[in-house]
C-alpha positions in Angstrom: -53.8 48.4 -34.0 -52.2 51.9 -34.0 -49.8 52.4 -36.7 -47.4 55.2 -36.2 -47.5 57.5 -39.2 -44.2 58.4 -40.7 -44.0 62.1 -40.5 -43.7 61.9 -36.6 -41.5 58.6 -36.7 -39.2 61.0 -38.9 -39.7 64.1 -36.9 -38.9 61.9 -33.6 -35.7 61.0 -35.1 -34.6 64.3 -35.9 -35.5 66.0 -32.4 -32.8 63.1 -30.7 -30.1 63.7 -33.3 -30.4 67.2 -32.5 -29.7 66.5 -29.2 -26.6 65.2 -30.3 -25.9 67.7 -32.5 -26.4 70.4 -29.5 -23.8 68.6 -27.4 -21.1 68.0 -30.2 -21.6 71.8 -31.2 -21.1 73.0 -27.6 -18.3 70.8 -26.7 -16.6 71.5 -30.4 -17.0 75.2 -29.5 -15.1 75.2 -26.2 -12.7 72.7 -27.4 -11.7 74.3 -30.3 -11.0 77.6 -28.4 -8.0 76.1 -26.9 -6.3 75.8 -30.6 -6.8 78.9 -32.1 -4.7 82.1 -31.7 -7.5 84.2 -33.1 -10.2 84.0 -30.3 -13.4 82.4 -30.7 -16.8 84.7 -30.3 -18.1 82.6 -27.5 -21.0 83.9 -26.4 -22.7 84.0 -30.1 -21.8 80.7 -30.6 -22.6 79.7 -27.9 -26.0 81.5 -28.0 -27.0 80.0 -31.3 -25.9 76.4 -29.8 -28.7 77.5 -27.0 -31.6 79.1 -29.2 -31.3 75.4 -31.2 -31.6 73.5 -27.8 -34.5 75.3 -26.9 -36.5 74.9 -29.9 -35.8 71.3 -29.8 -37.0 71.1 -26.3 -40.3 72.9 -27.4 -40.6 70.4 -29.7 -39.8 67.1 -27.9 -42.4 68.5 -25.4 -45.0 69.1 -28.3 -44.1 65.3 -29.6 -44.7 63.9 -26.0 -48.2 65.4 -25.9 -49.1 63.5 -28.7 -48.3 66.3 -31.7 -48.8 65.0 -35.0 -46.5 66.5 -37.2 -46.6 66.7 -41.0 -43.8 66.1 -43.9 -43.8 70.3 -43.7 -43.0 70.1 -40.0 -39.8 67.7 -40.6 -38.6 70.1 -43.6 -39.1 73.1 -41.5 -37.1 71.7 -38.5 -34.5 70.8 -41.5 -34.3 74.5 -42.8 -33.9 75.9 -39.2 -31.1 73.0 -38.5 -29.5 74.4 -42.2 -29.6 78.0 -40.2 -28.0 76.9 -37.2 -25.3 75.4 -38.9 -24.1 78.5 -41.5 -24.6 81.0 -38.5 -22.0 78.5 -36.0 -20.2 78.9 -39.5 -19.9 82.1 -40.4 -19.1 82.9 -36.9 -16.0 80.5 -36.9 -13.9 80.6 -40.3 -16.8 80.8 -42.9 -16.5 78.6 -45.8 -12.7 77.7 -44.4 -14.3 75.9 -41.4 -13.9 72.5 -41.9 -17.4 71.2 -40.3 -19.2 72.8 -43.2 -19.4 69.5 -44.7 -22.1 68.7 -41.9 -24.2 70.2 -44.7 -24.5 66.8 -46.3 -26.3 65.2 -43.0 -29.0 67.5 -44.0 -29.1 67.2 -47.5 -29.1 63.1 -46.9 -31.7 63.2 -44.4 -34.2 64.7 -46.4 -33.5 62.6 -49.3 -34.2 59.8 -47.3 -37.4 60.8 -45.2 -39.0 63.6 -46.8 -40.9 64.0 -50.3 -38.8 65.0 -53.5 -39.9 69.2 -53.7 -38.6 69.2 -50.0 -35.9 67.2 -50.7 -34.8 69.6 -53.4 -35.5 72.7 -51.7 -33.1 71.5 -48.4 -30.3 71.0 -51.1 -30.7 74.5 -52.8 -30.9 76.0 -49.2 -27.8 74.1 -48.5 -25.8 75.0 -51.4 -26.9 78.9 -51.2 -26.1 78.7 -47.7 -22.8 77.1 -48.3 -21.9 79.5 -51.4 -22.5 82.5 -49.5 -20.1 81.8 -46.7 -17.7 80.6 -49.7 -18.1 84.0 -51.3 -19.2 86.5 -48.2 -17.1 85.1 -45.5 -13.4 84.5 -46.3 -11.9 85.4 -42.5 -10.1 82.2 -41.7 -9.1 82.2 -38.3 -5.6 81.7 -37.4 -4.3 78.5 -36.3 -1.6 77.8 -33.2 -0.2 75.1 -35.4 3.5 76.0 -37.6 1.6 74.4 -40.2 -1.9 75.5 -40.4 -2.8 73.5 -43.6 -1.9 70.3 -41.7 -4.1 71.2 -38.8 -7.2 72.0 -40.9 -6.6 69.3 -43.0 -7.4 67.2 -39.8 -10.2 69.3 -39.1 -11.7 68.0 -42.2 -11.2 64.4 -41.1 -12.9 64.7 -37.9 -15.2 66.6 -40.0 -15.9 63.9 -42.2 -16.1 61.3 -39.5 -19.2 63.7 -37.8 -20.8 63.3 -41.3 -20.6 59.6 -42.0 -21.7 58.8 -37.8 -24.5 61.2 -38.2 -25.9 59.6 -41.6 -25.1 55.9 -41.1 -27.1 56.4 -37.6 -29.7 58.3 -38.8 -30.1 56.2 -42.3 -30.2 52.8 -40.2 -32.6 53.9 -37.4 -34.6 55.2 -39.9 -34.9 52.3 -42.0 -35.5 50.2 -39.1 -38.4 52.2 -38.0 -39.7 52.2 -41.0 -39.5 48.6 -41.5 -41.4 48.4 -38.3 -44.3 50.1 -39.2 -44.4 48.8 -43.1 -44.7 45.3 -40.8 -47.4 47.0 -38.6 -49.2 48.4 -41.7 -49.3 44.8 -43.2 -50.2 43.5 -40.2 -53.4 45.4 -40.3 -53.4 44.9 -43.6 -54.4 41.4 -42.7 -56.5 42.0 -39.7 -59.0 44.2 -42.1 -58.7 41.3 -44.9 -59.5 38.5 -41.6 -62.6 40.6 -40.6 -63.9 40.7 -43.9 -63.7 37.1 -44.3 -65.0 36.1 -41.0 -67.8 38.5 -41.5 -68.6 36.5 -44.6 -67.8 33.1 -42.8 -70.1 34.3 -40.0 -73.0 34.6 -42.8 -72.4 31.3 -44.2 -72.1 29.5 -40.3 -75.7 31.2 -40.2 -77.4 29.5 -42.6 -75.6 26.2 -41.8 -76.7 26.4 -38.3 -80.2 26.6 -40.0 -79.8 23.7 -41.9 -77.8 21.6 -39.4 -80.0 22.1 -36.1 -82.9 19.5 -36.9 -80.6 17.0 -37.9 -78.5 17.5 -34.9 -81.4 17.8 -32.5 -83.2 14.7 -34.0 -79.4 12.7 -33.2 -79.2 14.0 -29.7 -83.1 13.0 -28.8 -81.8 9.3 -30.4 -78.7 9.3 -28.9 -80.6 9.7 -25.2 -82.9 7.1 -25.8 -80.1 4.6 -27.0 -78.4 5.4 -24.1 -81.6 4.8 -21.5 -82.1 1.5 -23.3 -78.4 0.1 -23.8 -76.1 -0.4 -20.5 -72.0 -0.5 -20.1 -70.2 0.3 -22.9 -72.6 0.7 -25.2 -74.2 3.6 -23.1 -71.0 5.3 -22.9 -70.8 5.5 -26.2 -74.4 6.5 -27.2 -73.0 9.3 -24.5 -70.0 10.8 -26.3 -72.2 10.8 -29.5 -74.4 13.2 -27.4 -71.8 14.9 -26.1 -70.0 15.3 -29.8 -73.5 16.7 -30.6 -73.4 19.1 -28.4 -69.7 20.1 -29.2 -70.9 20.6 -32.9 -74.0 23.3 -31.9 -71.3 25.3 -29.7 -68.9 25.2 -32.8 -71.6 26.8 -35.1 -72.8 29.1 -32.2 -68.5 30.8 -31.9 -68.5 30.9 -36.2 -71.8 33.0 -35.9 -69.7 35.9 -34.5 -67.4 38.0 -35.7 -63.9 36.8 -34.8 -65.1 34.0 -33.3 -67.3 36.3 -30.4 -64.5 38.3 -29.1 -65.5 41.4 -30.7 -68.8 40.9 -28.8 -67.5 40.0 -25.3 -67.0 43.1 -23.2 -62.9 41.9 -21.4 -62.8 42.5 -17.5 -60.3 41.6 -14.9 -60.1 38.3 -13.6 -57.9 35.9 -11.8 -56.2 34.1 -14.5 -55.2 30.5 -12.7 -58.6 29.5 -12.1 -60.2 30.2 -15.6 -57.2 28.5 -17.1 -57.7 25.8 -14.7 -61.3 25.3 -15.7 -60.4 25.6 -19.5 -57.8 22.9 -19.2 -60.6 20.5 -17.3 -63.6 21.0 -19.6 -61.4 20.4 -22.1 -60.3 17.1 -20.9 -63.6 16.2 -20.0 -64.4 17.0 -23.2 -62.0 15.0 -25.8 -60.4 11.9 -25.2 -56.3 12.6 -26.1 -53.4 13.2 -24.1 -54.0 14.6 -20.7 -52.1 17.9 -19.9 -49.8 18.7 -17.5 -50.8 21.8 -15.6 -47.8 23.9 -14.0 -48.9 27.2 -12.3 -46.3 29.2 -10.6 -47.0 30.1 -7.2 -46.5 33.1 -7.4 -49.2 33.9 -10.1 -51.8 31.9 -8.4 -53.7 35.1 -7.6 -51.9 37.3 -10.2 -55.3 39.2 -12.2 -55.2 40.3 -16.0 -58.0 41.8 -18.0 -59.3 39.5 -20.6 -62.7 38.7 -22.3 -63.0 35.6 -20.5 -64.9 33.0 -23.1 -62.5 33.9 -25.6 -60.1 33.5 -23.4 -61.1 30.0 -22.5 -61.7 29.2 -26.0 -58.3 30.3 -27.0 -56.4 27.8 -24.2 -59.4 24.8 -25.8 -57.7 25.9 -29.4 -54.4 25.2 -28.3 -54.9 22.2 -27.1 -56.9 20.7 -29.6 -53.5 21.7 -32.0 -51.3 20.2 -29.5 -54.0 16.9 -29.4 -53.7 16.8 -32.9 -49.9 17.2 -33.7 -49.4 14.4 -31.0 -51.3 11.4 -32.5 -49.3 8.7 -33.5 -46.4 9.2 -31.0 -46.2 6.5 -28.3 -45.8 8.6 -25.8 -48.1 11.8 -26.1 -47.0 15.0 -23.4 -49.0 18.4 -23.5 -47.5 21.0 -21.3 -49.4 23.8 -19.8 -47.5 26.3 -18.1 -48.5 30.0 -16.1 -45.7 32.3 -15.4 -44.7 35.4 -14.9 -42.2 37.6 -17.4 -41.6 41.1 -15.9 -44.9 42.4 -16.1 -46.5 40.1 -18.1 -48.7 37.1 -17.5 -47.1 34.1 -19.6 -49.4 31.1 -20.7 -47.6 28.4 -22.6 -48.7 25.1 -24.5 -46.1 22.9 -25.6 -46.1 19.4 -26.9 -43.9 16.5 -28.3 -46.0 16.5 -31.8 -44.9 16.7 -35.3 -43.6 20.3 -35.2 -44.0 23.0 -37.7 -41.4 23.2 -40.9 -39.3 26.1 -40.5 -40.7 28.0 -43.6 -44.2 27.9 -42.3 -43.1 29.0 -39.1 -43.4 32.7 -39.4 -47.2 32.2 -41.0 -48.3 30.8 -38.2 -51.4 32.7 -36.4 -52.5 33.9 -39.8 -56.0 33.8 -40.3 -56.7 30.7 -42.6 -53.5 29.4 -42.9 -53.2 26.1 -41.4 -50.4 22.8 -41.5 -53.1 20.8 -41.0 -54.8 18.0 -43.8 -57.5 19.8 -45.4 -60.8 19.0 -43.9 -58.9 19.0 -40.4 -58.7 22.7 -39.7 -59.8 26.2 -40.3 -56.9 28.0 -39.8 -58.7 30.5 -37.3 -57.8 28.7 -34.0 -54.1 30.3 -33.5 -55.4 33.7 -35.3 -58.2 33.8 -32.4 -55.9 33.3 -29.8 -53.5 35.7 -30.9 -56.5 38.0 -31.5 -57.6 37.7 -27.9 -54.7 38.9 -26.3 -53.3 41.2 -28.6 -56.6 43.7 -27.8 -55.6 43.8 -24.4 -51.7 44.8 -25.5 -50.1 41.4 -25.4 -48.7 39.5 -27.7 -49.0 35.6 -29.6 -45.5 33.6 -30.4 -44.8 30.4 -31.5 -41.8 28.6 -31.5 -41.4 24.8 -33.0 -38.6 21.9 -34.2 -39.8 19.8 -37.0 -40.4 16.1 -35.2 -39.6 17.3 -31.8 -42.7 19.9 -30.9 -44.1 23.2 -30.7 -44.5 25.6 -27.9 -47.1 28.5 -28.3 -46.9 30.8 -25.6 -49.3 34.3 -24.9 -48.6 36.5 -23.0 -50.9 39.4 -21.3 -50.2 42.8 -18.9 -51.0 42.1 -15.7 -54.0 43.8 -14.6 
């Protein structure tokens, strides 16, 4: 899984509040011509205003092409932003210039994003740069207004209103983003942890298989010859013990590999109505339980996704042993099994009428290991599989469930 790192989710956010900077600046500059007596120096201004566009542009452009900027990059970009701003200043009223408390955007930003020794070096340029328009530029330029205080003292609001949009936008975006990729780092987090353990699972399926081969072998060679000598029901059921034998080796044959084999199957594309067709018949064939109901849209009976195809299948078998399970007991047993389309995605969905998931575990669900299920009924590892299988080909696991009324699991997967 890619994680995003920081310095570019920062620097990202920076380049596209520019742009809105750029934009207020020019339109504030050709506005604010109209109410002053003195003119305004247009064509500086407005050249500053154009120097900061392109530099931002240069850097969007380096951002697309996959730049990987550093906390240095973010303060630098800062500094020069710091620039802009007292040379738009001191070109338009100095330290009298209402906007000069755009200062604090900066000063904010870089508390929030950047390390502290940048974070205190964007303050001191701010203040120096502020102090020296206070102390170095004192030409304030006449207003049309009888009462000039008045009109600056609006200034100052709209001034103020600037600030407060700029840092509330720029403090929740950020915070969002960053929530984001905390989630995707913990994410990984997990994956790593998973890997570990099913690496160390994988040993211990090893020696189990060693152990539990003879003993199985010996009951399928039994079962056979109980079911030559025995007739009607009784050979039907010396049959299912075979076939429950069977069932057993290919369990300890998936926990052998890492992640249940999916690390070891190479994915290609394939039509994906006929291998969840087959999935959803072996299965049946294979279990007694509830038979699903299969619903393919017509218009993804050909439709073609790129998937590692046993996995695949065993993902759709995973499901439906869950939905199996969380449907005994009800009178009436329904598993649903739907293939749709969702923009460009692929959309598989098992639902059933089972127990349901409480709403607290709800957002656990498809973590390796964790399981609702009574101990001794369940790894845990089916739904993290699953999830697994699609999200390496850029798709995507959710589950949605009501206590005592079901559960639907849907994945979903870019159409090839």
């Amino acid at each position: 899984m890619l994680v995003e790192p920081a310095p570019r989710i920062n620097l990202r956010w920076i380049v596209l509040l520019r742009w809105g900077a750029v934009a207020g600046q020019a339109i504030t500059i050709l506005v604010a011509g109209r109410f002053l007596k003195q003119p305004l120096p247009l064509t500086p201004l407005l050249s500053v205003v154009a120097a900061l566009a392109l530099m931002n542009a240069v850097i969007h452009v380096w951002l697309w092409r996959g730049g990987q900027p550093t906390d240095r990059a973010c303060g630098l970009n800062l500094l020069a932003d710091i620039a802009a701003l007292t040379a738009l200043l001191a070109l338009s009223g100095g330290a009298f210039n209402p906007f000069s408390v755009l200062y604090l955007v900066h000063i904010t930003i870089a508390a929030v994003i950047l390390p502290a020794r940048w974070s205190l070096l964007l303050a001191a340029a701010s203040a120096l740069s502020y102090s020296v328009l206070q102390f170095t530029i004192v030409t304030d330029l006449a207003l049309i207004s009888s009462d000039p205080g008045l009109l600056q003292l609006r200034g100052r609001w709209v001034a103020f209103l600037v600030a407060a949009a700029f840092i509330s936008t720029f403090s929740l975006r950020m915070s969002e983003s960053l929530r984001q990729r905390g989630e995707e780092l913990e994410r990984a987090r997990s994956d790593a942890e998973a890997a570990e353990r099913l690496a160390a699972l994988g040993t211990l399926a090893a020696g189990t298989a060693h152990e539990l081969n003879t003993p199985l072998g010996t009951i399928a060679i039994l079962a056979g010859k109980l079911a030559a000598q025995l007739e009607g029901d009784r050979r039907d059921e010396a049959e299912d013990i075979r076939l429950q034998v069977r069932r057993c080796k290919e369990i300890i044959t998936k926990m052998m590999a890492p992640r249940g084999g999916v690390e070891l199957e190479e994915p290609k594309e394939i039509e994906l109505a006929p291998v969840i067709e087959g999935a959803v018949r072996r299965w049946q064939d294979g279990r007694p339980g509830p038979k699903p109901v299969l619903i393919i849209d017509p218009r993804v009976a050909r439709a073609r996704a790129r998937l590692a195809v046993h996995a695949f299948e065993q993902a759709v078998a995973n499901l439906l042993d869950n939905a199996a399970e969380a449907t005994e007991g009800k009178p009436l047993r329904e598993v649903r099994v739907a293939l749709d389309r969702h923009g460009d995605l692929l959309r598989l969905s098992v639902a059933d009428n089972g127990v349901g998931v409480p709403e607290p575990l709800l957002r656990r669900i498809g973590e390796p290991f964790f399981t609702t299920k009574e101990p001794g009924r369940g790894t845990g590892l089916g739904l993290y599989l699953a999830r697994h299988v699609v999200e390496r080909q850029g798709g995507e696991m959710t589950v949605s469930s009501t206590q005592g009324r079901g559960t639907q699991v849907v994945l979903t997967v870019p159409e090839a």
